[in-house]
C-alpha positions as a printed Julia matrix, in Angstrom:
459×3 Matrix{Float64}:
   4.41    6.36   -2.84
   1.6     8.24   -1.28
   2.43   11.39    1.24
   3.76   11.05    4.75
   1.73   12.41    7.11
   1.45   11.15   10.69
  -0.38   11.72   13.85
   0.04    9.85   17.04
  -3.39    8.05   17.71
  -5.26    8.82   20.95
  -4.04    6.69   23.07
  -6.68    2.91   23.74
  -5.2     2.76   27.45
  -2.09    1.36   29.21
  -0.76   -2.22   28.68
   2.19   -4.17   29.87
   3.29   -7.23   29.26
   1.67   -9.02   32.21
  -1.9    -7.56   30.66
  -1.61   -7.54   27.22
  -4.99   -8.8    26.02
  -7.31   -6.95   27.77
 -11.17   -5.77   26.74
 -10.3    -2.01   26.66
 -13.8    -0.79   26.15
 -15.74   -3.43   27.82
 -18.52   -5.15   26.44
 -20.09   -3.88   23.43
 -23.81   -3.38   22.75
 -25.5    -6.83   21.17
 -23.31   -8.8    18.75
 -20.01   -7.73   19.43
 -20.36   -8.43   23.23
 -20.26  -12.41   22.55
 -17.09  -11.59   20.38
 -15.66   -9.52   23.69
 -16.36  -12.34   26.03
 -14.29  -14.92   23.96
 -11.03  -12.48   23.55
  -8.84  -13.46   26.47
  -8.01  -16.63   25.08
  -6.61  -15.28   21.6
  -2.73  -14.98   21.43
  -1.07  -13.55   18.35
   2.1   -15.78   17.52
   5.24  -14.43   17.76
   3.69  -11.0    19.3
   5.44   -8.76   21.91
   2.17   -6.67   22.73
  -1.24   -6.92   22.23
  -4.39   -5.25   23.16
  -8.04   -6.06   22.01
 -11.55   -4.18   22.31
 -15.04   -5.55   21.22
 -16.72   -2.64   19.16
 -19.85   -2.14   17.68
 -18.16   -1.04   14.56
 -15.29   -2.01   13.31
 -15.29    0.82   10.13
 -13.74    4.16    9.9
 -17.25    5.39   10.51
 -16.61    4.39   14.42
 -13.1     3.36   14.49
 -11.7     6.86   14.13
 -13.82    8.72   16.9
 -12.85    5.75   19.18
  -9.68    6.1    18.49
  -9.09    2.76   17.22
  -7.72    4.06   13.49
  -6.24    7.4    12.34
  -7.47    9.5     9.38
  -4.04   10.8     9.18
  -2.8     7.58    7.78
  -5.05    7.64    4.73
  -5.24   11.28    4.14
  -5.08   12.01    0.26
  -5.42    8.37   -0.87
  -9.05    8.12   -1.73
 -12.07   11.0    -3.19
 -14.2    12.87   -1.06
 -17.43   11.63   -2.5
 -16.64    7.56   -1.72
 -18.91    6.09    0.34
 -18.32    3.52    2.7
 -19.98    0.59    4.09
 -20.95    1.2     8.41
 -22.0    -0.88   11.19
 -19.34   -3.87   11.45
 -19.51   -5.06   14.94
 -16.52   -7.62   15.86
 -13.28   -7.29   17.81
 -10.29   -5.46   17.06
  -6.42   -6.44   18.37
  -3.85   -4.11   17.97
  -0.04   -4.89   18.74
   3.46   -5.3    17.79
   6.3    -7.71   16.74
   9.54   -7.66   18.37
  11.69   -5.17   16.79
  14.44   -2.46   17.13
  12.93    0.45   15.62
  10.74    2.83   16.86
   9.71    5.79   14.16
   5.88    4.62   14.7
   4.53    6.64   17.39
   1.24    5.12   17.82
  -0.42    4.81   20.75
   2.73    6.35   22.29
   4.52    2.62   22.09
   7.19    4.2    20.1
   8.04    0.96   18.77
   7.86   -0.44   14.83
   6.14   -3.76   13.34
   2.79   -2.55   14.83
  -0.06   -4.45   13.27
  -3.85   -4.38   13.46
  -6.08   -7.22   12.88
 -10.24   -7.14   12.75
 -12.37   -9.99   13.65
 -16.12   -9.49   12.38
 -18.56  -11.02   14.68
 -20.09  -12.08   11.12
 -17.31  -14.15    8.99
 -17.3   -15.6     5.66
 -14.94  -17.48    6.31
 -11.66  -15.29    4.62
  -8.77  -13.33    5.56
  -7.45  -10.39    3.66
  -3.85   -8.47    4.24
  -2.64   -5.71    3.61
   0.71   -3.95    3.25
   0.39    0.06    3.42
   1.05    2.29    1.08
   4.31    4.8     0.98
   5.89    4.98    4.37
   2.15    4.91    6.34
   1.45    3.28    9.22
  -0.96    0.42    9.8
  -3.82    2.5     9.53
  -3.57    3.81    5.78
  -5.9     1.2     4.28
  -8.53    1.16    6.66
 -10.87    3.37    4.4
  -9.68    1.84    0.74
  -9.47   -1.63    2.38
 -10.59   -2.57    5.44
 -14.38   -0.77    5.62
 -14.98   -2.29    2.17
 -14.08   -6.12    3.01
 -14.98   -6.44    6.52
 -18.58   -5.34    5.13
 -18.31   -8.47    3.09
 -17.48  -10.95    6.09
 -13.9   -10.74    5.89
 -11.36  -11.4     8.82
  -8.79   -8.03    8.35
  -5.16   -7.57    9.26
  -2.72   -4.86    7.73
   1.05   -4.25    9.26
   2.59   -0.45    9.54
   5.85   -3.15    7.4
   8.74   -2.6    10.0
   9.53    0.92    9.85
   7.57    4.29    8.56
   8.26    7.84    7.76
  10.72    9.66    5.42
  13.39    8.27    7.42
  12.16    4.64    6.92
  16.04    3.86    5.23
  17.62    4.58    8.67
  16.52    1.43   10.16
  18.86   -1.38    8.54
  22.62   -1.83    8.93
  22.52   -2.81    4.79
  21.23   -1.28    1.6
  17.57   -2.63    0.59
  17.53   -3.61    4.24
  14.14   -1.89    5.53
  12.74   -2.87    2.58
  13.23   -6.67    2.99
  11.98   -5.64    6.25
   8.51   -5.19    4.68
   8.48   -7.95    3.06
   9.02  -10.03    6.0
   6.72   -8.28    7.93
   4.08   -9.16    5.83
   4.57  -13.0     5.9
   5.44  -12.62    9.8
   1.6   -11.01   10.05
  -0.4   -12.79    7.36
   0.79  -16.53    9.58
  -0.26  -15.09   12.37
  -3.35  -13.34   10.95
  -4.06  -17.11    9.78
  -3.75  -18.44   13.6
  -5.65  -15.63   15.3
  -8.65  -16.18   13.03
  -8.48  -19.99   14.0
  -8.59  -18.88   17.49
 -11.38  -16.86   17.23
 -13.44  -18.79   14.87
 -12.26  -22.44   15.25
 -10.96  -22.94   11.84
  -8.74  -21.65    9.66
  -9.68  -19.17    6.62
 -10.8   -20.93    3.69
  -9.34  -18.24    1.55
  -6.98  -15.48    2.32
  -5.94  -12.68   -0.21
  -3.47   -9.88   -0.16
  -4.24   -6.17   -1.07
  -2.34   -3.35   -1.42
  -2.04    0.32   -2.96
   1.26    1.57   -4.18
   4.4    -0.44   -2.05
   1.47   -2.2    -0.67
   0.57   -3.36   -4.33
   4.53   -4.5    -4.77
   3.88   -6.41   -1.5
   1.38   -8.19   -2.87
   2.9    -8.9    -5.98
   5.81  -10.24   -3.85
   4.16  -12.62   -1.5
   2.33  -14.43   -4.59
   5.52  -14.71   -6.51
   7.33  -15.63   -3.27
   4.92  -16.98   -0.53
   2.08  -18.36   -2.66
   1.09  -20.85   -0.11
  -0.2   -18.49    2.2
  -3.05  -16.91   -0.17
  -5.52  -17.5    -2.53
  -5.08  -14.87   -4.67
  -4.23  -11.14   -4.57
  -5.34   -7.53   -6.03
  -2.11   -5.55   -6.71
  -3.18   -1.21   -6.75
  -0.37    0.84   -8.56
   2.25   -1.65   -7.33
   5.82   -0.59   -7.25
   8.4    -2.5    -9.48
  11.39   -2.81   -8.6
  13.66   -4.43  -11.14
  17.73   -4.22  -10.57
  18.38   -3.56  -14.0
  15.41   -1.13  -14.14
  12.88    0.67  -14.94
  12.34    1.65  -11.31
  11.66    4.61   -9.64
  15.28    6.03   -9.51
  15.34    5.19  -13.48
  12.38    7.96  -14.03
  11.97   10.28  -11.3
  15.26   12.0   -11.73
  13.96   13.37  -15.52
  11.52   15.33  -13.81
  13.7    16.86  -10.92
  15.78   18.11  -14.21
  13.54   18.96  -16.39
  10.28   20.2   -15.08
  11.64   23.37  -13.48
  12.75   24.4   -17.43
   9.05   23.53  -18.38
   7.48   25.39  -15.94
   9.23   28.38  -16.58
   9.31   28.55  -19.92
   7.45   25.92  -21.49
  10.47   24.51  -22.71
   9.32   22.04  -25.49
  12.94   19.62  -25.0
  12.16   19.42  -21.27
   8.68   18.71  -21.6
   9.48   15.76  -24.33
  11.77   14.51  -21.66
   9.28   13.94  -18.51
   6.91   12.21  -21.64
  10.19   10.27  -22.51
  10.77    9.29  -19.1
   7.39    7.57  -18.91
   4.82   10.16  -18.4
   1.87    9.85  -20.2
   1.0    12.93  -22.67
  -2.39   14.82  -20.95
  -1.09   14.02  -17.05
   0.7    17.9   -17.59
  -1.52   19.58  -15.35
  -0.61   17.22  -12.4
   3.21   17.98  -13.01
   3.35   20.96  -10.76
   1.51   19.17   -7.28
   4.02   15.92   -8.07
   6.88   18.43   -8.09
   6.25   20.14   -5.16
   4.84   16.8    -3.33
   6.36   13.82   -4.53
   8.75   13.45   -7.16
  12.1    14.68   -4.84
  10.68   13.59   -1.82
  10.21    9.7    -3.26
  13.36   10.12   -5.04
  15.21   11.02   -2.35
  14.33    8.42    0.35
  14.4     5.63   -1.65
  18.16    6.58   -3.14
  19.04    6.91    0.41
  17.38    3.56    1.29
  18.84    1.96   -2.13
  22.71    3.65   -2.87
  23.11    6.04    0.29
  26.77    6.19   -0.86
  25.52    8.99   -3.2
  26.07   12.16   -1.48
  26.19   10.66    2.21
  23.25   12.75    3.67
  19.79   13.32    2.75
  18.92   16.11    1.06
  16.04   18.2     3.22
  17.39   21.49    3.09
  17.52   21.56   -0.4
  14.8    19.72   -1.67
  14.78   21.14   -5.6
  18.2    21.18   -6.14
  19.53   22.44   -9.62
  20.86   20.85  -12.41
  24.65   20.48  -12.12
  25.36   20.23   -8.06
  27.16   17.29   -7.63
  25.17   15.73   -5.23
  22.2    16.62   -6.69
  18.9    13.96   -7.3
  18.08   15.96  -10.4
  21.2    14.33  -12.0
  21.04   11.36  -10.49
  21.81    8.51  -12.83
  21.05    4.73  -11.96
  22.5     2.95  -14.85
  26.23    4.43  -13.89
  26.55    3.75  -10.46
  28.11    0.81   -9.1
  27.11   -2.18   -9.14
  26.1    -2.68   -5.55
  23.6    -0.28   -5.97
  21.69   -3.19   -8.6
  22.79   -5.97   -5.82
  20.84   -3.84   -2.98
  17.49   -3.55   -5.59
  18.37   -7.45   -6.75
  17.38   -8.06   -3.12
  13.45   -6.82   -3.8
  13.08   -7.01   -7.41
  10.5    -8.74   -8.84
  10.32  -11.46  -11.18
   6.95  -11.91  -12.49
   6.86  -15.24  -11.51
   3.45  -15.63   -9.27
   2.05  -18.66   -7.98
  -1.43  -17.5    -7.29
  -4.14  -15.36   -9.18
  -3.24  -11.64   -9.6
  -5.48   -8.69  -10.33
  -3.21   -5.7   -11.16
  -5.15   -2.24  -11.63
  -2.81    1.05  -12.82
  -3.92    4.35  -14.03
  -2.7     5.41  -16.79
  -2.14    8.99  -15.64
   0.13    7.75  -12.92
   2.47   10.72  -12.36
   4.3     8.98  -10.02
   5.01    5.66  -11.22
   4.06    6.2   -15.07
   2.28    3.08  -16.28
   4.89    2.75  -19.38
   7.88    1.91  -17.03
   5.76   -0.01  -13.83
   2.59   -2.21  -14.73
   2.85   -2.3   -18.31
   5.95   -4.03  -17.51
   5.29   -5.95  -14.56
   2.13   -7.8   -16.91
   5.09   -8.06  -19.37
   6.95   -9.91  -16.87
   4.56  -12.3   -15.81
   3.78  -13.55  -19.27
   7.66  -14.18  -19.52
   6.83  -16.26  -17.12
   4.17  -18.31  -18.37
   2.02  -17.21  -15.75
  -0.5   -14.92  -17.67
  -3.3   -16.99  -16.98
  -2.98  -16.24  -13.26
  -3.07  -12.61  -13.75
  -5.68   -9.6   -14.86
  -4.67   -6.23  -16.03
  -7.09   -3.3   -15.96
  -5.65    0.17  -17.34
  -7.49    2.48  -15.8
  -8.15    5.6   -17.87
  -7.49    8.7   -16.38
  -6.26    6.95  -13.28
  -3.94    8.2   -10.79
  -1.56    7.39   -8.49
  -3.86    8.03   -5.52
  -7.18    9.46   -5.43
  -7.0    12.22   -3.72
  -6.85   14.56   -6.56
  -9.67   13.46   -8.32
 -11.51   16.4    -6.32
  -8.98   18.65   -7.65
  -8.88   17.49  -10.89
 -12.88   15.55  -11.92
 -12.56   16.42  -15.28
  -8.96   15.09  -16.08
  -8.89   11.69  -13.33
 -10.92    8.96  -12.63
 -10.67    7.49   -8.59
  -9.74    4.01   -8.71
 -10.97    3.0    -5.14
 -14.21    1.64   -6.99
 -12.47   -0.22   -9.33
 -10.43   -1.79   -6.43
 -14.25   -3.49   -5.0
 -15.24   -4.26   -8.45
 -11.63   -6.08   -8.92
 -11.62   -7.64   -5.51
 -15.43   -9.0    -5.95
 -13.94  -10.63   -9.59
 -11.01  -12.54   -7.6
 -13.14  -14.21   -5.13
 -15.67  -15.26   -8.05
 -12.38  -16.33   -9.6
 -10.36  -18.05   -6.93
 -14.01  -19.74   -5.25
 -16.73  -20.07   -7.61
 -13.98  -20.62  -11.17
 -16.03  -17.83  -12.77
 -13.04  -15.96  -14.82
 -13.02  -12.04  -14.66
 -13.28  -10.25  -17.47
 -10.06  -10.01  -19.93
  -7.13   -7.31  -19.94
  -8.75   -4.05  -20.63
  -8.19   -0.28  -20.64
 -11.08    0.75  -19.02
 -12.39    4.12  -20.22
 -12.92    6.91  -18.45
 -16.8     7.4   -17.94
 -18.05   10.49  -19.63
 -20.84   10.64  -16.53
 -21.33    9.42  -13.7
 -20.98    8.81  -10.05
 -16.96    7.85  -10.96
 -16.02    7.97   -6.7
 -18.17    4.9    -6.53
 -18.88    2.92   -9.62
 -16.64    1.0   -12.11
 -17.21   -1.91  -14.34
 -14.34   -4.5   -15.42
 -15.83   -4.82  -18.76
């Protein structure tokens, strides 16, 4: 689960109810101006607000100057040296579902279940969706995702899930609740992505696929396994598994609260054959200090209280690296002996392996926050319990991380996977249109040389 920074985006411009579709920017220069004039009629099923804007480019290149995506969102998730695909024109609709919540602060609506969808004035005739990552907001895939697809022709639309933020497991009345939330919220925008596109187009996508990083990656292993008659396929980025009698995140993470502050004081050879024992691959040590200070108690923490907030009863901010031995400490948190509605509230987003449409799945293998051993590994496991392996692709990706970010940090240890994402997604549509079967499972080695931000080969 990525980091979770926000900012407020700059606000588009005021709408009500009575004026909620609405040209904010008028009339954009050539192409996207035909796409402007045709916006009024577009309505976005089942949603309480919307806005649209023709724009001459619907990328990050444009979108973030105009205020129409935030860089906050994705910070930290991809390298500095990808490049990007510009010059998009199409229209842009921005809105949000009915719901109670309101942790997501863009566009000073204050209100949760924001989506964004992009229409290309060029279309292929496909849809892709997207869950975000972590606890981001609607935004956080626009430079992995959105730049790289609606380059290709595709129709986008991505949902912020329902509720965002480290306090994402306030908004519920029962355990597991927000997450369900996510779940539906994804289904809620991918049938109305589906109508919107007929709108604007006069048909309905040929194909439609579902992408995702991190919980966005479990989201799109959960609407094919789930919800397989809404897509056509799916590519599944260091998905999160969630299984009720584990592994899951609250199965590994609490190793490392324990034992990495023995390691890093003294090197302590029992602690540091723990964190490998708890999944961690041997050679990700040098990352173990940024995950401890950035991730591991953080993730641990919100998702206990989102999962089993009977625990300790409050969250545990002030004392973020508790130490081993306080009662109500994560660091000795222990899944397997709590009760049993603690496996009931994870039952209720588990997965099952069970798709019903292709799957490529793409995990580095020096996750060191959801170690391959205990996520993908088994998740691929699960599918061919199943039966279902020949709907699904596995590519280990050597020297991969969690996100990308620290590939800058670290370019002679990781390897980004963001290009490996493109070369995955171009090998499902070749799969799911043209029958032309990716390559097999693989570990994909690490490249000696190189431009790694931007290249990668399946084979």
């Amino acid at each position: 689960m990525p980091s979770i920074r926000h900012r407020p985006a700059r606000v588009l411009g005021v709408a009500t109810a009575a004026a909620a579709v609405a040209c904010l920017l008028g009339p954009a220069p050539g192409a996207a101006a035909s796409a402007c004039g045709r916006l009024g009629h577009i309505k976005v099923p089942g949603a309480q607000m919307q806005i649209s804007a023709c724009l001459p480019d619907l990328t990050t290149a444009a979108t973030v100057a105009s205020g129409h995506s935030v860089a906050a969102d994705w910070a930290g998730l991809t390298p500095a040296g990808a490049v990007n695909p510009t010059g998009v024109p199409g229209a842009q609709i921005d809105g949000y579902f009915p719901d109670t919540s309101t942790a997501n602060t863009t566009r000073g609506w204050n209100h949760d279940s924001q989506f964004v969808i992009r229409l290309p004035e060029r279309w292929n005739g496909g849809l892709v969706v997207a869950g975000t990552p972590g606890v981001r907001r609607q935004y956080a895939n626009d430079f992995a995702v959105s730049d790289w697809v609606l380059s290709l022709g595709y129709a986008y639309a991505a949902t912020d899930k329902g509720n965002t933020g480290a306090d994402f497991h306030k908004d519920g009345t029962r355990p597991g609740d927000a997450i369900v939330e996510w779940n539906h919220r994804v289904t809620q925008l991918t049938r109305a992505a589906k109508a919107v596109v007929a709108q604007r187009y006069g048909k309905a996508p040929r194909r439609t696929y579902a992408a995702g990083i991190s919980n966005g990656g479990y989201l799109v292993r959960w609407q094919l396994e789930n919800h397989p008659e809404l897509y056509t396929g799916g590519v599944d980025w260091e998905g999160t598994l969630w299984r009720a009698k584990g592994p899951n995140l609250l199965t590994s993470l609490p190793t490392t609260l324990r034992e990495y502050p023995k390691y890093a004081a003294t090197g302590d050879a029992a602690a540091h054959d723990a964190i490998i024992a708890a999944g961690f691959a041997p050679g990700s040590e040098p990352l173990w200090d940024y995950h401890h200070k950035v991730y591991w108690d953080l993730t641990q923490r919100i998702y206990r209280e989102e999962l089993d907030p009977g625990y300790d009863g409050a969250t545990q901010a002030g004392t973020p690296f508790c130490a081993p031995g306080t009662p109500a400490c994560d660091a000795d948190y222990d899944y397997a002996a709590r009760p049993a509605a603690v496996r009931e509230a994870v039952r209720r987003i588990e997965l099952t392996g069970r798709i019903g449409r292709p799957l490529i799945t793409l995990h580095g293998t020096l996750d060191t926050l959801l170690p391959i051993g205990e996520d993908s590994d088994v998740y691929d496991k699960l599918i061919r319990e199943q039966g279902r392996d020949s709907l699904h692709r596995y590519y280990r990706i050597e020297g991969g991380n969690h996100v990308d970010g620290l590939y800058d940090a670290f370019p002679g240890l990781l390897r980004p996977i963001l290009p490996c994402f493109r070369s995955a997604f171009t090998a499902l549509a070749g799969w799911t249109s043209g029958g032309q079967a990716p390559p097999a499972d693989a570990t994909l080695p690490r490249p000696a040389s190189g431009d790694l931000a931007n290249t990668c080969s399946l084979r």
